[in-house]
C-alpha positions as CSV (number, residue, x, y, z in Angstrom):
1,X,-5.4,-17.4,-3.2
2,X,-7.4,-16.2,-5.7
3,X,-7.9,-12.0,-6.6
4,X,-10.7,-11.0,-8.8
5,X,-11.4,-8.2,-11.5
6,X,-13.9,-6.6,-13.2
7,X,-14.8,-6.4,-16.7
8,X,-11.7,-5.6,-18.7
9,X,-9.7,-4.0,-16.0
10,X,-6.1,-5.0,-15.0
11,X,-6.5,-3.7,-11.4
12,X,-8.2,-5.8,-8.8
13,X,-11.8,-4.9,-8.2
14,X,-12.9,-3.1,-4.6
15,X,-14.0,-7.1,-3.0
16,X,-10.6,-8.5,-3.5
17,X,-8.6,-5.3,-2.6
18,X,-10.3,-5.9,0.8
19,X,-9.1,-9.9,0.6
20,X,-5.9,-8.8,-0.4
21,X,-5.2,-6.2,2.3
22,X,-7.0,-8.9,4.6
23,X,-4.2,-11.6,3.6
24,X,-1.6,-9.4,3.6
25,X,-2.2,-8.9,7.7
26,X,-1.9,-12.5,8.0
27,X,1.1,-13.3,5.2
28,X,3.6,-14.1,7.4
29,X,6.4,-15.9,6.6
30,X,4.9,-16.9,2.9
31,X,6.8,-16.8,0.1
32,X,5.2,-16.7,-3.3
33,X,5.7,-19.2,-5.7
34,X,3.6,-18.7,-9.2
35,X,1.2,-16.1,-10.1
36,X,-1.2,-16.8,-13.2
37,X,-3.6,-14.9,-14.6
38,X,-6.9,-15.7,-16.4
39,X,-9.7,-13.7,-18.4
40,X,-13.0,-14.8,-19.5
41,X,-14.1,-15.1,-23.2
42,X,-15.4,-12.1,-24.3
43,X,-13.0,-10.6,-26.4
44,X,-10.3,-12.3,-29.0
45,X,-7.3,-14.8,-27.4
46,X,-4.8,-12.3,-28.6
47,X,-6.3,-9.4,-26.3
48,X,-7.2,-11.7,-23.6
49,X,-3.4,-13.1,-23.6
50,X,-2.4,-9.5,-23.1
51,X,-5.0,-8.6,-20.3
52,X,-4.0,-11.8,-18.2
53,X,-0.3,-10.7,-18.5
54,X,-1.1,-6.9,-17.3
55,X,-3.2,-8.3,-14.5
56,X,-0.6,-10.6,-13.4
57,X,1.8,-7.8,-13.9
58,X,0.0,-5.2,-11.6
59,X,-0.8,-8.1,-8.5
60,X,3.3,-8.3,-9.2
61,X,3.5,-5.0,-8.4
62,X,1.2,-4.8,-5.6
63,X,3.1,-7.7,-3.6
64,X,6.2,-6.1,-4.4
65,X,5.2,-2.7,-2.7
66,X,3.9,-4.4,-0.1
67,X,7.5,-6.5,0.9
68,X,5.5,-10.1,0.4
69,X,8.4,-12.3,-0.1
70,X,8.7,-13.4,-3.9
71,X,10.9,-16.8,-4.9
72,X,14.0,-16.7,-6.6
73,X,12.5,-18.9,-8.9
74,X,8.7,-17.6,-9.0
75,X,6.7,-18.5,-12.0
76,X,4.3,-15.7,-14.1
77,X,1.6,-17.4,-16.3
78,X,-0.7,-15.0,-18.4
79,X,-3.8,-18.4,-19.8
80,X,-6.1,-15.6,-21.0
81,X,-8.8,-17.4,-21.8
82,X,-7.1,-20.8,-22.0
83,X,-8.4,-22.8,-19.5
84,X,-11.2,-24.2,-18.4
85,X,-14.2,-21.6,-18.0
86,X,-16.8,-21.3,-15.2
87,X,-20.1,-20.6,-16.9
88,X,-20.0,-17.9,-14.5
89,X,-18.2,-15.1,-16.1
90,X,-16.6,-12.9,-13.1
91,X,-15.3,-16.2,-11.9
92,X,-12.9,-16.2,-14.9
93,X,-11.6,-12.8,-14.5
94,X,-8.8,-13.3,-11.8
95,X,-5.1,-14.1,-10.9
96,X,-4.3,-17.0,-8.7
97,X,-1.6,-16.7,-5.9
98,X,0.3,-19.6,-5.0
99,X,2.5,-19.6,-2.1
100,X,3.8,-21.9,0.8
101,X,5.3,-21.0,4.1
102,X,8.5,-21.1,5.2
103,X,10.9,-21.0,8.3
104,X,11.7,-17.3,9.6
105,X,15.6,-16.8,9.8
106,X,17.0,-15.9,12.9
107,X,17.1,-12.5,14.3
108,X,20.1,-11.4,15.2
109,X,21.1,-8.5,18.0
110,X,22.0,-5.2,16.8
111,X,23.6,-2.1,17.4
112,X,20.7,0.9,17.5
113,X,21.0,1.9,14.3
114,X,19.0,5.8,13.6
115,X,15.4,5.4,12.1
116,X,14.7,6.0,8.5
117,X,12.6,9.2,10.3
118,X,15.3,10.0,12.4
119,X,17.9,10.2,10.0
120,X,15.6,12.5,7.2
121,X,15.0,15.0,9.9
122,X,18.0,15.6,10.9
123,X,18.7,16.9,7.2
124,X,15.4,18.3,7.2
125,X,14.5,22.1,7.6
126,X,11.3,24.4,8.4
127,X,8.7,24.0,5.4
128,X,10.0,20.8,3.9
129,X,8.1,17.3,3.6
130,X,8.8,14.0,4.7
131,X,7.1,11.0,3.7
132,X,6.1,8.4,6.3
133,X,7.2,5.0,4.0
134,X,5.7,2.1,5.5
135,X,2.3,3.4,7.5
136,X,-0.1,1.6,5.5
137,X,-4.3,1.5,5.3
138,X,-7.2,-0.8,4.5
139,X,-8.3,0.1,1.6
140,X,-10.7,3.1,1.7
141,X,-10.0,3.1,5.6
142,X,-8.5,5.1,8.0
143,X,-7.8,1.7,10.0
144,X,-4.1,1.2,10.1
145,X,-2.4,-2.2,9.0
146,X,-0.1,-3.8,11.0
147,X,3.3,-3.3,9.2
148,X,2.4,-0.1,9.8
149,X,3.5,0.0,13.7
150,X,7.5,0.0,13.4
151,X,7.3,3.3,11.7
152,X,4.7,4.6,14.1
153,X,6.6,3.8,16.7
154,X,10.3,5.6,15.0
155,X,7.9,8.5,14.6
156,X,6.6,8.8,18.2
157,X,10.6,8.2,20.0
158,X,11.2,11.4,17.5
159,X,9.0,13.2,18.3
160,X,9.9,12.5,21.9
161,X,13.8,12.8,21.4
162,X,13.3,16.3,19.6
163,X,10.6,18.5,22.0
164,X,11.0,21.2,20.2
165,X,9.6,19.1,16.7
166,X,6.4,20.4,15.3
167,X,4.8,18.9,12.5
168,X,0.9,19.2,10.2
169,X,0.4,15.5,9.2
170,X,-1.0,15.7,5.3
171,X,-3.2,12.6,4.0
172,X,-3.2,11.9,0.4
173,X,-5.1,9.3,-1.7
174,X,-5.0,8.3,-5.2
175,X,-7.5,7.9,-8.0
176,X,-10.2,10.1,-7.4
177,X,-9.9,13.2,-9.6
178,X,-12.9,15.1,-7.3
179,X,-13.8,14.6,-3.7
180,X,-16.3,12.6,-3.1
181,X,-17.4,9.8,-0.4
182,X,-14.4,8.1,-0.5
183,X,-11.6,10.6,0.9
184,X,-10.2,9.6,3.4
185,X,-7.1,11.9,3.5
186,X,-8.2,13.7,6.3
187,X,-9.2,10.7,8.5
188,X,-6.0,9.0,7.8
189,X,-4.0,11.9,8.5
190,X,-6.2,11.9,12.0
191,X,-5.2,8.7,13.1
192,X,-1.5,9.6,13.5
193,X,-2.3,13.0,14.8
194,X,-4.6,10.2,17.5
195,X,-2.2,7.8,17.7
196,X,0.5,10.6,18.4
197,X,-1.6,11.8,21.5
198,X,-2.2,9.0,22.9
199,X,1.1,8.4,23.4
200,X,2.0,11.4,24.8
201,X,3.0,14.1,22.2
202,X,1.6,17.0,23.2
203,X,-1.5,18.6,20.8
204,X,-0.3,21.8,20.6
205,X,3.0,20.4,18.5
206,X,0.4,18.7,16.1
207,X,-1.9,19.3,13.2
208,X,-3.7,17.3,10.3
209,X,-4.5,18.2,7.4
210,X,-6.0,15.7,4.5
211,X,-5.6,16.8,0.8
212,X,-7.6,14.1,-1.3
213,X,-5.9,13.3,-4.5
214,X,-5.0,17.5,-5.0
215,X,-1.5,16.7,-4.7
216,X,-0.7,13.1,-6.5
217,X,3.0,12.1,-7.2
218,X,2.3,10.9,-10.5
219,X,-0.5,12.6,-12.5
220,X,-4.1,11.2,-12.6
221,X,-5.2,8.7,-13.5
222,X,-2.3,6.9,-12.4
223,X,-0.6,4.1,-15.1
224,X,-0.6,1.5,-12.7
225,X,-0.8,-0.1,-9.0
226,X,2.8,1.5,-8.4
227,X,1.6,4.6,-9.0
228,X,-1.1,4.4,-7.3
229,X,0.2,3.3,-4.0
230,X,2.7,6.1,-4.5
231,X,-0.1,8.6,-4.2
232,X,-2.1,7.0,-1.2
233,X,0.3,8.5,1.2
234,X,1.0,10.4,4.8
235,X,3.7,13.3,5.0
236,X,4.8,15.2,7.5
237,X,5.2,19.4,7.2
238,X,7.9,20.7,9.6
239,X,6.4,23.7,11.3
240,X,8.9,24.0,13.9
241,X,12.2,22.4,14.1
Protein backbone atom coordinates (compact mmCIF):
# COMPACT_ATOMS: atom_id res chain seq x y z
CA UNK A 1 0.00 0.00 0.00
CA UNK A 2 1.49 2.86 -1.05
CA UNK A 3 0.73 6.74 0.60
CA UNK A 4 1.89 9.76 -1.28
CA UNK A 5 3.22 13.33 -0.37
CA UNK A 6 3.71 16.55 -1.69
CA UNK A 7 6.67 18.46 -2.33
CA UNK A 8 8.84 18.53 0.75
CA UNK A 9 6.15 17.68 3.27
CA UNK A 10 6.39 14.78 5.86
CA UNK A 11 2.51 14.52 6.18
CA UNK A 12 0.53 12.63 3.63
CA UNK A 13 -1.05 14.78 0.94
CA UNK A 14 -5.19 15.31 0.90
CA UNK A 15 -5.51 12.03 -2.13
CA UNK A 16 -3.82 9.57 0.15
CA UNK A 17 -5.36 10.70 3.46
CA UNK A 18 -8.68 9.69 1.70
CA UNK A 19 -6.82 6.08 0.66
CA UNK A 20 -5.60 5.86 3.93
CA UNK A 21 -8.83 6.41 5.86
CA UNK A 22 -10.38 4.26 3.00
CA UNK A 23 -7.95 1.20 3.99
CA UNK A 24 -8.21 1.73 7.31
CA UNK A 25 -12.27 0.75 7.06
CA UNK A 26 -11.25 -2.33 5.45
CA UNK A 27 -7.72 -3.23 7.66
CA UNK A 28 -8.94 -5.97 9.36
CA UNK A 29 -7.07 -8.37 10.79
CA UNK A 30 -3.66 -6.95 9.06
CA UNK A 31 -0.69 -6.61 10.81
CA UNK A 32 2.04 -4.48 9.43
CA UNK A 33 5.24 -5.66 8.61
CA UNK A 34 7.80 -2.91 7.10
CA UNK A 35 7.19 0.70 6.36
CA UNK A 36 9.85 2.57 3.96
CA UNK A 37 9.98 5.71 2.94
CA UNK A 38 11.24 7.42 -0.33
CA UNK A 39 11.79 11.00 -1.70
CA UNK A 40 12.47 12.18 -5.16
CA UNK A 41 15.80 13.93 -6.16
CA UNK A 42 15.46 17.39 -5.78
CA UNK A 43 17.33 18.27 -2.85
CA UNK A 44 20.87 16.75 -1.49
CA UNK A 45 20.88 12.67 -0.22
CA UNK A 46 21.58 13.94 3.28
CA UNK A 47 18.21 16.00 3.42
CA UNK A 48 16.34 13.56 1.47
CA UNK A 49 17.57 10.68 4.00
CA UNK A 50 16.10 12.80 6.75
CA UNK A 51 12.67 13.62 4.96
CA UNK A 52 12.08 9.81 4.12
CA UNK A 53 12.76 9.02 7.91
CA UNK A 54 10.13 11.92 9.15
CA UNK A 55 7.62 10.61 6.57
CA UNK A 56 8.00 7.18 7.66
CA UNK A 57 7.97 8.40 11.18
CA UNK A 58 4.53 10.36 10.96
CA UNK A 59 2.56 7.24 8.75
CA UNK A 60 4.14 5.39 12.15
CA UNK A 61 2.26 7.58 13.99
CA UNK A 62 -0.80 7.71 12.16
CA UNK A 63 -1.25 3.74 12.29
CA UNK A 64 -0.40 3.85 15.79
CA UNK A 65 -3.38 6.33 16.69
CA UNK A 66 -5.46 4.48 14.60
CA UNK A 67 -4.89 0.76 16.65
CA UNK A 68 -3.58 -0.89 13.05
CA UNK A 69 -1.75 -3.76 14.50
CA UNK A 70 2.15 -3.24 14.20
CA UNK A 71 4.69 -6.52 14.26
CA UNK A 72 6.80 -7.22 16.99
CA UNK A 73 9.42 -7.33 14.58
CA UNK A 74 8.30 -4.43 12.01
CA UNK A 75 10.95 -2.98 9.84
CA UNK A 76 11.35 1.13 9.29
CA UNK A 77 13.40 2.01 6.04
CA UNK A 78 14.05 5.74 5.31
CA UNK A 79 15.94 5.15 0.94
CA UNK A 80 15.57 8.89 0.41
CA UNK A 81 16.38 9.13 -2.77
CA UNK A 82 18.05 5.70 -3.15
CA UNK A 83 16.20 3.76 -5.28
CA UNK A 84 15.12 3.57 -8.43
CA UNK A 85 13.28 6.83 -9.61
CA UNK A 86 10.05 7.19 -11.74
CA UNK A 87 10.70 9.91 -14.20
CA UNK A 88 7.56 11.00 -12.72
CA UNK A 89 8.44 13.01 -9.73
CA UNK A 90 5.22 12.78 -7.30
CA UNK A 91 5.54 9.13 -7.86
CA UNK A 92 8.78 9.17 -5.71
CA UNK A 93 7.51 11.12 -2.87
CA UNK A 94 5.82 8.27 -0.72
CA UNK A 95 6.03 5.55 1.95
CA UNK A 96 5.15 2.04 1.17
CA UNK A 97 3.08 -0.15 3.65
CA UNK A 98 3.62 -3.65 3.76
CA UNK A 99 1.42 -5.91 5.66
CA UNK A 100 -0.19 -9.48 5.57
CA UNK A 101 -3.20 -10.85 7.30
CA UNK A 102 -3.51 -12.87 9.94
CA UNK A 103 -5.87 -15.17 12.02
CA UNK A 104 -8.18 -13.21 14.65
CA UNK A 105 -7.77 -14.67 18.21
CA UNK A 106 -10.64 -15.90 19.87
CA UNK A 107 -13.06 -13.84 21.71
CA UNK A 108 -13.72 -14.82 24.87
CA UNK A 109 -17.06 -14.15 27.19
CA UNK A 110 -16.89 -11.50 29.63
CA UNK A 111 -18.28 -10.05 32.65
CA UNK A 112 -19.97 -6.39 31.62
CA UNK A 113 -17.35 -4.47 32.47
CA UNK A 114 -18.51 -0.12 32.75
CA UNK A 115 -17.71 1.84 29.52
CA UNK A 116 -14.76 4.15 29.20
CA UNK A 117 -17.94 6.88 29.00
CA UNK A 118 -19.59 5.38 31.79
CA UNK A 119 -16.93 5.32 34.10
CA UNK A 120 -15.64 9.32 33.32
CA UNK A 121 -19.11 10.42 34.05
CA UNK A 122 -19.63 9.07 36.99
CA UNK A 123 -16.53 11.33 38.22
CA UNK A 124 -17.70 13.88 36.16
CA UNK A 125 -19.57 17.13 37.30
CA UNK A 126 -21.79 20.15 35.76
CA UNK A 127 -19.42 22.32 33.33
CA UNK A 128 -16.63 19.82 32.85
CA UNK A 129 -15.57 18.07 29.38
CA UNK A 130 -15.27 14.72 28.31
CA UNK A 131 -13.67 13.59 25.26
CA UNK A 132 -15.30 10.98 23.07
CA UNK A 133 -11.81 8.61 22.29
CA UNK A 134 -12.44 6.46 19.49
CA UNK A 135 -15.39 8.29 17.24
CA UNK A 136 -13.49 8.80 14.26
CA UNK A 137 -14.11 10.83 10.57
CA UNK A 138 -13.20 10.72 6.99
CA UNK A 139 -11.07 13.13 6.50
CA UNK A 140 -12.72 16.55 5.96
CA UNK A 141 -16.07 14.67 6.55
CA UNK A 142 -18.66 14.50 8.85
CA UNK A 143 -19.17 10.73 7.72
CA UNK A 144 -18.34 8.59 10.60
CA UNK A 145 -15.81 5.53 10.34
CA UNK A 146 -16.65 2.40 11.47
CA UNK A 147 -14.46 1.95 14.63
CA UNK A 148 -16.26 4.62 15.48
CA UNK A 149 -19.70 2.55 16.49
CA UNK A 150 -18.58 0.80 19.92
CA UNK A 151 -18.21 4.15 21.45
CA UNK A 152 -21.36 5.48 19.82
CA UNK A 153 -23.11 2.91 21.07
CA UNK A 154 -21.45 3.23 25.13
CA UNK A 155 -22.62 6.82 24.67
CA UNK A 156 -26.25 6.22 23.69
CA UNK A 157 -26.80 3.10 26.75
CA UNK A 158 -25.54 6.37 28.87
CA UNK A 159 -27.41 8.47 27.97
CA UNK A 160 -30.26 6.04 28.33
CA UNK A 161 -29.06 4.64 31.86
CA UNK A 162 -28.79 8.30 33.27
CA UNK A 163 -32.27 10.41 32.00
CA UNK A 164 -31.48 13.02 33.81
CA UNK A 165 -27.86 13.51 31.51
CA UNK A 166 -27.72 16.55 29.42
CA UNK A 167 -24.91 17.24 27.28
CA UNK A 168 -23.70 20.26 24.12
CA UNK A 169 -21.61 17.94 21.84
CA UNK A 170 -18.38 20.42 20.74
CA UNK A 171 -16.59 19.51 17.28
CA UNK A 172 -13.05 20.48 16.90
CA UNK A 173 -10.60 20.10 13.97
CA UNK A 174 -7.03 20.71 13.58
CA UNK A 175 -4.81 22.76 11.23
CA UNK A 176 -6.72 25.45 9.99
CA UNK A 177 -5.71 28.68 11.97
CA UNK A 178 -9.03 30.65 10.33
CA UNK A 179 -12.37 29.24 9.30
CA UNK A 180 -12.73 28.55 6.06
CA UNK A 181 -14.48 25.78 3.65
CA UNK A 182 -13.18 23.08 5.38
CA UNK A 183 -14.72 23.20 9.08
CA UNK A 184 -16.45 20.77 9.74
CA UNK A 185 -16.62 21.05 13.58
CA UNK A 186 -20.08 21.85 13.50
CA UNK A 187 -21.27 19.05 11.13
CA UNK A 188 -19.33 16.45 13.01
CA UNK A 189 -20.62 17.58 16.19
CA UNK A 190 -24.24 17.22 14.31
CA UNK A 191 -23.93 13.73 13.48
CA UNK A 192 -23.81 12.54 17.12
CA UNK A 193 -26.40 15.06 18.20
CA UNK A 194 -28.33 12.83 14.77
CA UNK A 195 -27.24 9.76 15.55
CA UNK A 196 -28.26 10.40 19.27
CA UNK A 197 -31.96 11.11 18.18
CA UNK A 198 -32.41 8.63 16.19
CA UNK A 199 -31.96 6.42 18.70
CA UNK A 200 -34.15 7.76 21.02
CA UNK A 201 -32.47 10.44 23.28
CA UNK A 202 -34.68 13.00 23.60
CA UNK A 203 -33.68 16.60 21.72
CA UNK A 204 -34.38 18.63 24.37
CA UNK A 205 -31.28 16.90 26.56
CA UNK A 206 -29.04 17.73 23.42
CA UNK A 207 -27.02 20.49 21.79
CA UNK A 208 -24.04 20.94 19.26
CA UNK A 209 -21.93 23.19 19.03
CA UNK A 210 -18.72 23.09 16.42
CA UNK A 211 -15.60 25.18 17.40
CA UNK A 212 -13.12 24.89 14.29
CA UNK A 213 -9.57 24.80 15.35
CA UNK A 214 -10.43 27.91 18.27
CA UNK A 215 -9.73 25.44 20.89
CA UNK A 216 -6.62 22.97 19.74
CA UNK A 217 -4.86 20.77 22.41
CA UNK A 218 -1.64 21.47 21.19
CA UNK A 219 -0.93 24.92 19.72
CA UNK A 220 -1.05 25.56 15.85
CA UNK A 221 0.39 24.49 13.69
CA UNK A 222 0.56 21.28 15.24
CA UNK A 223 4.43 19.33 15.23
CA UNK A 224 3.07 16.37 13.92
CA UNK A 225 0.26 13.70 12.90
CA UNK A 226 -0.17 13.04 16.74
CA UNK A 227 -0.88 16.32 17.31
CA UNK A 228 -2.99 16.69 14.95
CA UNK A 229 -5.26 13.90 15.48
CA UNK A 230 -5.34 15.12 19.04
CA UNK A 231 -7.05 18.23 17.90
CA UNK A 232 -9.66 16.76 15.32
CA UNK A 233 -11.84 15.83 18.18
CA UNK A 234 -15.64 15.51 19.76
CA UNK A 235 -16.33 16.39 23.55
CA UNK A 236 -19.03 16.39 25.47
CA UNK A 237 -20.15 19.61 27.95
CA UNK A 238 -22.20 18.36 30.90
CA UNK A 239 -25.18 20.70 31.16
CA UNK A 240 -27.11 18.79 33.46
CA UNK A 241 -26.12 15.85 35.46
Amino acid sequence: MSFFFNSNEDVINEESQKNFNAWLSNAKEIEVTNIQGYCDSIDNKIYNMHLSKRRVDNVLSLLKTNKVVLSKNIQLSSLGEDFLQSNILSENRKVEILFHKVQPLPIKKEEHKISAIEFNLSKAYVGDLLKLDNINFLNLSDQLLPESKPALLELISVMKKNKDLEIEIQGHICCQKKEGKYDVSEARAKRIYDILIENGIEKVRLSYKGFGSKKPIYPLPEKDEYERIANRRVEILIVKK
